[in-house]
C-alpha positions as CSV (number, residue, x, y, z in Angstrom):
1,X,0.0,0.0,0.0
2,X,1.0,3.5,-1.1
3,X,0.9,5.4,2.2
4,X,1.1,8.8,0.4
5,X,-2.7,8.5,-1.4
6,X,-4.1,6.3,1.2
7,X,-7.0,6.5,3.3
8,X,-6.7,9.4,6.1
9,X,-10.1,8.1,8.1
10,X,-8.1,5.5,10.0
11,X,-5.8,7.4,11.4
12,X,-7.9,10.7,12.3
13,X,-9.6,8.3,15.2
14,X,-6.3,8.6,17.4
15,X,-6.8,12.3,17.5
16,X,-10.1,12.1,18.9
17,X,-9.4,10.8,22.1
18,X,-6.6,13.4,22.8
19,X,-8.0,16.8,22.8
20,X,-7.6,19.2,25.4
21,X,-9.1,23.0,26.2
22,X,-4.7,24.3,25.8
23,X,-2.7,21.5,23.7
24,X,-3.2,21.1,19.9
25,X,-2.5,17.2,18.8
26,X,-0.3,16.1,15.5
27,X,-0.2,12.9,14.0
28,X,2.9,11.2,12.3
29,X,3.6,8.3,10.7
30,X,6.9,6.5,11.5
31,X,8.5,4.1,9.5
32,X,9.4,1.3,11.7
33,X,8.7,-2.0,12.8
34,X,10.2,-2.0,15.9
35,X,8.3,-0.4,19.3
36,X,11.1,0.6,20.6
37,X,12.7,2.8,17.5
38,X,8.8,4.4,17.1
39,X,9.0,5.5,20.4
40,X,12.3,6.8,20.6
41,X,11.9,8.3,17.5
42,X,8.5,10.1,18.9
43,X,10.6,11.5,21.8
44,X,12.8,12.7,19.5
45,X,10.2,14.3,17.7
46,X,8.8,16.1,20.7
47,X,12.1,17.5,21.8
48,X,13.0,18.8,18.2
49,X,9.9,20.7,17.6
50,X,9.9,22.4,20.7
51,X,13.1,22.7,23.0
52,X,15.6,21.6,20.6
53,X,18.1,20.6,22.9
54,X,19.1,18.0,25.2
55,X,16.3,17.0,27.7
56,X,18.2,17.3,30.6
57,X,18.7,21.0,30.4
58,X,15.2,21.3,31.0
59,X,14.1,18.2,33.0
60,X,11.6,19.2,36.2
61,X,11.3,22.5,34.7
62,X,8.1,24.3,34.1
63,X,9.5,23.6,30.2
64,X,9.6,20.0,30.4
65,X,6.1,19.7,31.9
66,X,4.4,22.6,29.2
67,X,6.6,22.9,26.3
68,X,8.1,19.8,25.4
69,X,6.1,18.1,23.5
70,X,3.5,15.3,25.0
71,X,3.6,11.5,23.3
72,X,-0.2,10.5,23.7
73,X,-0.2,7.1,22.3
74,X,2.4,5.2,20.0
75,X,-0.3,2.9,17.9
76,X,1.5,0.1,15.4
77,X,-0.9,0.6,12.1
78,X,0.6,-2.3,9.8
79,X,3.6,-3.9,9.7
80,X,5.3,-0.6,8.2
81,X,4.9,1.7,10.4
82,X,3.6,3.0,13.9
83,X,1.9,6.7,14.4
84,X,2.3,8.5,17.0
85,X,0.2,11.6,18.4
86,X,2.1,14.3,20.4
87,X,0.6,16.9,21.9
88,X,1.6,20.9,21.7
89,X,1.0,23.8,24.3
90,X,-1.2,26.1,22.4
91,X,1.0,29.0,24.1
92,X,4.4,27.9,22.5
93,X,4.0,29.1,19.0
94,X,2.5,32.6,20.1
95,X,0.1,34.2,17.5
96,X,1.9,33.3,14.7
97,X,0.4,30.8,12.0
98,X,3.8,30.5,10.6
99,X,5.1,29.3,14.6
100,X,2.6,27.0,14.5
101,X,3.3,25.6,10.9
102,X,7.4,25.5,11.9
103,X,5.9,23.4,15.2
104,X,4.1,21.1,13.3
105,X,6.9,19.7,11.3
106,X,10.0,21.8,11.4
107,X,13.4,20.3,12.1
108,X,11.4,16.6,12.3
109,X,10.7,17.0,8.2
110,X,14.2,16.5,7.4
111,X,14.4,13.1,8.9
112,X,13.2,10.5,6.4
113,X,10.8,8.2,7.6
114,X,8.5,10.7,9.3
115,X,5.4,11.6,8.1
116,X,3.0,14.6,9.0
117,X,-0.6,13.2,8.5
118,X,-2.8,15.4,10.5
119,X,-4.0,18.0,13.3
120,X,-6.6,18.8,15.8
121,X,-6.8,22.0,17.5
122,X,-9.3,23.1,20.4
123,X,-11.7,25.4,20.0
124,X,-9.3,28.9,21.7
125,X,-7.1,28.1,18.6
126,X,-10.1,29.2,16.2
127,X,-10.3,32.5,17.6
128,X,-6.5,33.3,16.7
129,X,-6.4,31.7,13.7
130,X,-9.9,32.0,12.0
131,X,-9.5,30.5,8.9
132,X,-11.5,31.4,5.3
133,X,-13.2,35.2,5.3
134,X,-15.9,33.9,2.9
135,X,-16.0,30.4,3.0
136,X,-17.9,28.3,0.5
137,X,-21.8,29.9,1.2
138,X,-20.3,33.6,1.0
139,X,-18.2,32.6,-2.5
140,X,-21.5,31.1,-3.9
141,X,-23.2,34.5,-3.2
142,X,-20.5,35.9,-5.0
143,X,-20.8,34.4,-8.2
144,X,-24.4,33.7,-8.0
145,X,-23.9,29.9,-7.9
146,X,-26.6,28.0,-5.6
147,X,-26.5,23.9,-5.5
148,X,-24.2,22.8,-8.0
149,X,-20.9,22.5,-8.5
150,X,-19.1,25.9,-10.3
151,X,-17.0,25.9,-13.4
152,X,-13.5,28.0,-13.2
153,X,-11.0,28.5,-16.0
154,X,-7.6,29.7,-16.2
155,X,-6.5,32.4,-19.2
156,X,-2.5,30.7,-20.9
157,X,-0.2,30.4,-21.7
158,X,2.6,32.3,-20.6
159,X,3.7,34.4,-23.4
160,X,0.5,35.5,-24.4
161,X,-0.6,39.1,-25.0
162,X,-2.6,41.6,-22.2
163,X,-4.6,41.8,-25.2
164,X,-5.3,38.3,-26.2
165,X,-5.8,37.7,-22.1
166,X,-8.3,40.3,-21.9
167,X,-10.0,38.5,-24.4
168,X,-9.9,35.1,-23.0
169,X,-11.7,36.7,-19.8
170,X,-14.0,38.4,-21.9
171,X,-14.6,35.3,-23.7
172,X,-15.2,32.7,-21.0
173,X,-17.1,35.1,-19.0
174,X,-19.7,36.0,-21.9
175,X,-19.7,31.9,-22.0
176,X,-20.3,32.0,-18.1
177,X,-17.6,30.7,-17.1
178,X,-18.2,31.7,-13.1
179,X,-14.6,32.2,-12.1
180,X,-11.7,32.7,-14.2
181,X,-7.9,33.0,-12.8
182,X,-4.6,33.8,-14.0
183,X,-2.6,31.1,-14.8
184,X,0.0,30.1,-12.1
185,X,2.8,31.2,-14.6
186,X,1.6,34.8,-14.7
187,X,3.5,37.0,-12.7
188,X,4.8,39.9,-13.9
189,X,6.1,39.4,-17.1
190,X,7.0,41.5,-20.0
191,X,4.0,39.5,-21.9
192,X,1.7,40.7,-19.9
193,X,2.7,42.9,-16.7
194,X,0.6,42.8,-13.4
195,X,-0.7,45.8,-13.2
196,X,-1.8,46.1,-17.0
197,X,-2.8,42.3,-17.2
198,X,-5.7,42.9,-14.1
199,X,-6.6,46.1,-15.3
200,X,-7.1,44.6,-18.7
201,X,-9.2,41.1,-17.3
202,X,-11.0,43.1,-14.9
203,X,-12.5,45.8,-17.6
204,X,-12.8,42.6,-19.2
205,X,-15.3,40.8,-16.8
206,X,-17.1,44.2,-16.9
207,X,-17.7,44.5,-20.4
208,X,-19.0,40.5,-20.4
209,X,-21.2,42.2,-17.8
210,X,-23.1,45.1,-19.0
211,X,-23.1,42.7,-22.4
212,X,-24.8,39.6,-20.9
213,X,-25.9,40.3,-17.2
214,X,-23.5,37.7,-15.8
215,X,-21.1,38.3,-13.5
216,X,-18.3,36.3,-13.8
217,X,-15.4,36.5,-10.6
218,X,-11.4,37.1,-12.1
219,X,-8.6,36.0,-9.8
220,X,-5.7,37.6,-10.3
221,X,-1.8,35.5,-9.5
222,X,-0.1,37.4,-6.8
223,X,2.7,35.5,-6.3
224,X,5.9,37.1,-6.1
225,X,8.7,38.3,-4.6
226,X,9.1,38.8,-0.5
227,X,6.9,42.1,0.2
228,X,6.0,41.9,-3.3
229,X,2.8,39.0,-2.3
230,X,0.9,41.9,-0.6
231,X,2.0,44.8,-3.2
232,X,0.1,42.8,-5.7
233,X,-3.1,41.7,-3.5
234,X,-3.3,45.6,-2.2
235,X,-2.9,46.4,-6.1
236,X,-5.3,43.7,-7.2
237,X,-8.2,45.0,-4.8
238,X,-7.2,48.4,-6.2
239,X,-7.7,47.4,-9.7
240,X,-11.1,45.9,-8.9
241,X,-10.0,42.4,-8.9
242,X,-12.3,40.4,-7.4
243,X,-9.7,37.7,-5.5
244,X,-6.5,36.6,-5.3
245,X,-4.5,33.6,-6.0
246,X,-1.6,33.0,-4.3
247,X,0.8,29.2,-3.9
248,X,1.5,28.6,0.0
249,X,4.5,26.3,-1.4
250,X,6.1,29.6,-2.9
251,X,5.6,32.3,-0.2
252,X,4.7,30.2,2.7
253,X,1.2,29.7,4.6
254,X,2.3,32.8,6.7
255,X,1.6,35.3,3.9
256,X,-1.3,33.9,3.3
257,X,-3.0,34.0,7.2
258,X,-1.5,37.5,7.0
259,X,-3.8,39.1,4.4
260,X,-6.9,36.7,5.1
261,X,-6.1,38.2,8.7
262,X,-6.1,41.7,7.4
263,X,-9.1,44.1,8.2
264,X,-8.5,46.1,5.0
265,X,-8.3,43.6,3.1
266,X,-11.2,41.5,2.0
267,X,-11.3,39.7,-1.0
268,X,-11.2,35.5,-1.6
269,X,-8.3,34.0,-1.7
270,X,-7.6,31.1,-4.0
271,X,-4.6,28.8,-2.7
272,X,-2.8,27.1,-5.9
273,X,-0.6,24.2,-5.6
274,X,2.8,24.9,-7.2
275,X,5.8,23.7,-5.3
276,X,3.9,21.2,-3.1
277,X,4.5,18.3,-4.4
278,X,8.0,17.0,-2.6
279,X,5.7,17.6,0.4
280,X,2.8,15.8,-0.7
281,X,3.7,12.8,-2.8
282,X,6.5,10.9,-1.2
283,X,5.7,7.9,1.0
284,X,7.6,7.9,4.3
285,X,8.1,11.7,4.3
286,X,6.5,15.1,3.9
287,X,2.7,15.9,5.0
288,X,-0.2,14.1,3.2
289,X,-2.7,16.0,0.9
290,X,-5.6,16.6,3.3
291,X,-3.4,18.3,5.9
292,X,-1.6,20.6,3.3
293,X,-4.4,21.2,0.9
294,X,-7.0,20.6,3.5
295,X,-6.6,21.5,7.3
296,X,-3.5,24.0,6.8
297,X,-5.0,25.6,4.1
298,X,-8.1,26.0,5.3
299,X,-6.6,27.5,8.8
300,X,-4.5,30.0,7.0
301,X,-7.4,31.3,5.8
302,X,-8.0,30.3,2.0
303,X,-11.4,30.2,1.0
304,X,-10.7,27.4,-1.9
305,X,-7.8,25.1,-2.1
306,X,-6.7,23.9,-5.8
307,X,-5.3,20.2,-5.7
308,X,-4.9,17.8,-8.8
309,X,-7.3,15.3,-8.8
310,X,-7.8,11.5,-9.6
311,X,-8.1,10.7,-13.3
312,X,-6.5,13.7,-14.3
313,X,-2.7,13.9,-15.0
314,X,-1.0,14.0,-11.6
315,X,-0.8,11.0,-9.4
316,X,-3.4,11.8,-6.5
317,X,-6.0,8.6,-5.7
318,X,-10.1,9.4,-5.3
319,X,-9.2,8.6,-1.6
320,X,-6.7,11.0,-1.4
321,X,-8.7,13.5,-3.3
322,X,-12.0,12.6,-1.3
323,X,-9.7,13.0,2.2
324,X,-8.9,16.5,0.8
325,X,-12.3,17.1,0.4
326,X,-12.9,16.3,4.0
327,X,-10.2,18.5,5.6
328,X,-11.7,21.5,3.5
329,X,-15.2,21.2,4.5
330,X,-16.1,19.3,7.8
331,X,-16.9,21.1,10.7
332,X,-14.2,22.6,12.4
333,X,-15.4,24.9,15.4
334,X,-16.8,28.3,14.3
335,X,-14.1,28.0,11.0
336,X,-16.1,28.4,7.8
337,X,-15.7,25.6,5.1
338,X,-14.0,26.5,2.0
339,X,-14.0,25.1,-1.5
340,X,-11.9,22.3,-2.8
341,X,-10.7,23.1,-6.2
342,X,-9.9,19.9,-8.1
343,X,-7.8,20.6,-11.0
344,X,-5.0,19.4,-13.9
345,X,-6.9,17.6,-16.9
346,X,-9.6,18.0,-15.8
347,X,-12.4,17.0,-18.8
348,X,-16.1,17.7,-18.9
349,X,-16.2,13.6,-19.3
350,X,-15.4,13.5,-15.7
351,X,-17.3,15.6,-14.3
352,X,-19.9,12.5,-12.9
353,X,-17.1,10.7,-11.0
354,X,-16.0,14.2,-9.9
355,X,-19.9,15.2,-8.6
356,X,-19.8,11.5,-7.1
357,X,-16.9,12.0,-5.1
358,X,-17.3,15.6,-4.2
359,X,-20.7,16.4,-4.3
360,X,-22.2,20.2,-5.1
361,X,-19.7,21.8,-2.9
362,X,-17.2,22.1,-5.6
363,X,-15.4,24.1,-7.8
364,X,-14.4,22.3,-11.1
365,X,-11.4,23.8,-12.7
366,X,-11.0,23.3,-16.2
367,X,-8.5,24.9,-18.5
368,X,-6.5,23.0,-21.2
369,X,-10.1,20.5,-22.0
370,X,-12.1,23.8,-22.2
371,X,-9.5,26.0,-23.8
372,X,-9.4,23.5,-26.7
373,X,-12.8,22.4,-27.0
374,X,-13.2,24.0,-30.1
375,X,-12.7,27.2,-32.2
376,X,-14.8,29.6,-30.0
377,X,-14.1,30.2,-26.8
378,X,-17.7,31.2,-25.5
379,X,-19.3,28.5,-27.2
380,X,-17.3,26.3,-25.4
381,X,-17.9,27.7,-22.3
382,X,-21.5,27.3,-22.6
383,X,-21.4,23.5,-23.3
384,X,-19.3,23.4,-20.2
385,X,-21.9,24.9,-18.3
386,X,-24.5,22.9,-19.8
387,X,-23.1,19.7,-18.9
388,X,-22.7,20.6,-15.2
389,X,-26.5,21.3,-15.5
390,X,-27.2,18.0,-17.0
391,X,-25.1,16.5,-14.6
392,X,-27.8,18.4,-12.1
393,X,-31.0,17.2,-14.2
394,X,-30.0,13.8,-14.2
């Protein structure tokens, strides 16, 4: 068995009988078959995410009995490997999501065999880190969406015109195509430059508009450079850009919880998936797909998550993909669900399987499939949207 895509539900039951009103509990898979080396190794991992030093500078300190991390249970799964759940002191990582990410699997993510799988948090951990500003009900009212999974494209390639952009977006939203986003590749380019490229697509969307009465959403890339991230979100919302996308495996989960966090700013924020997948696809290391595209996404306060899904072409199993799911949208204190996003190859042929697995709660992001469906780009649009309401009918 592939522990990378495999089921997630097994292992969430050790969390459950661990949580506390001022710890937050992690899971990890350790390669072993021995007892012994699991637990030793589990020790290890509570001492290097905290203290970081030898235990007995600390031992019958107030920091050995609060800040070194807690093993709850050592629990042999297969004959592969043990997991362990430690717990954390809520107080150790301060009010900072990217203190809490570095406790989570810092140091302990270099050492092969050891595998972040998940995280529980109590409910005084909500209030500091609060998760999505919209969530999934809020983004529906958005783009006027109710019951049914939404259709999202992406304008490309790189190296394309601000002109010929402008009029993909004009395109696909005179289609109604509900969301459309930069492509991932799009930064600031000599193509098509940020500022110039948003102002472009969002005029766009407006002309689609006042043309047909729909209202589609753009999403404008704002990856980039250090302080760069939040010049181009601030820009974006100044532009009229109607979200965000930004890649938690290029500027860090931090950047993200800092604008989700950020009274003056309020637009959705789209997390993409670049980057993530050393994390996410190797089998005795890393951090499995519903805690990085789920649970920390979803905490840092994304308000849809883009992952590749089954039958596309990436590697990602419908467990997998359905565990993602899960980590984005069950209830999670007073944290609003957000949106998973599957994505890469996506085909309106799939989009049954897709519904099956995912349900209405869903944002189907197509872009290559749709982009090539034939000669006219709004035409193609529509019999995109048309098959998502047949998939409805039926």
């Amino acid at each position: 068995m592939n522990t990378a895509t495999a089921d997630i539900n097994p292992y969430l039951g050790i969390l459950s009988k661990y949580k506390t009103s001022d710890r937050f509990q992690v899971i990890y898979q350790i390669y072993t078959s021995d007892y012994k080396e699991a637990l030793e190794r589990a020790k290890s991992i509570a001492i290097e995410q905290t203290i970081e030093c030898p235990y007995s500078l600390v031992e019958n300190t107030f920091i050995a009995e609060t800040i070194v991390g807690k093993i709850e249970t050592v629990t042999k799964m297969d004959p592969t490997h043990y997991v362990v759940c430690i717990s954390y002191d809520t107080q150790a990582i301060g009010n900072e999501f990217t203190a809490f990410v570095n406790t989570l699997f810092g140091n302990s993510s270099l050492s092969y065999g050891i595998r972040l799988l998940a995280f529980s948090i109590p409910k005084r951990m909500s209030n500091q880190f609060k998760g999505p500003r919209l969530g999934i009900n809020k983004l529906r009212n958005l783009v006027q969406v109710n019951k049914e999974p939404i259709l999202m494209s992406a304008i490309k390639p790189l190296g394309t015109s601000v002109e010929k952009l402008a009029s993909m977006v004009y395109e696909l939203a005179s289609g109604g195509c509900s969301i459309i986003k930069d492509d991932h590749n799009l930064m600031n380019q000599s193509y098509a430059p940020f500022t110039s490229r948003v102002q472009a697509c969002v005029n766009a969307i407006q002309a689609a508009y006042e043309e047909t009465g729909y209202k589609a959403l753009y999403i404008a890339n704002c990856n980039g450079d250090g302080t760069e991230v939040y010049n181009r979100a601030y820009e974006a919302k100044k532009l009229g850009a109607d979200g965000i996308m930004i890649s938690p495996g290029l500027v860090g989960f931090g950047a993200i919880h800092q604008l989700s966090q950020d009274p003056n700013f309020n637009l959705p924020i789209f997390a993409h998936p670049s980057f993530a997948g050393p994390l996410t696809t190797t089998e005795q290391s890393g951090i499995s797909p519903y805690c990085y595209f789920g649970q920390l996404t979803r905490l840092a306060g994304c308000d849809a998550s883009i992952f590749t899904s089954f039958n596309g072409r990436f590697s990602y199993t419908k467990e997998t993909c359905l565990s993602i799911s899960k980590a984005a949208t069950e209830p999670l204190h007073n944290i609003s669900p957000m949106f998973p996003v599957p994505a890469g190859g996506m085909k309106s042929e799939l989009f049954s399987s897709m519904y099956q697995v995912y349900g209405a709660d869903v944002i189907f992001l197509v872009g290559g499939a749709l982009l090539t469906h034939s000669n006219n780009l709004t035409q193609s649009t529509k019999f995109f949207r048309k098959q998502i309401k047949n998939l409805m009918n039926n």
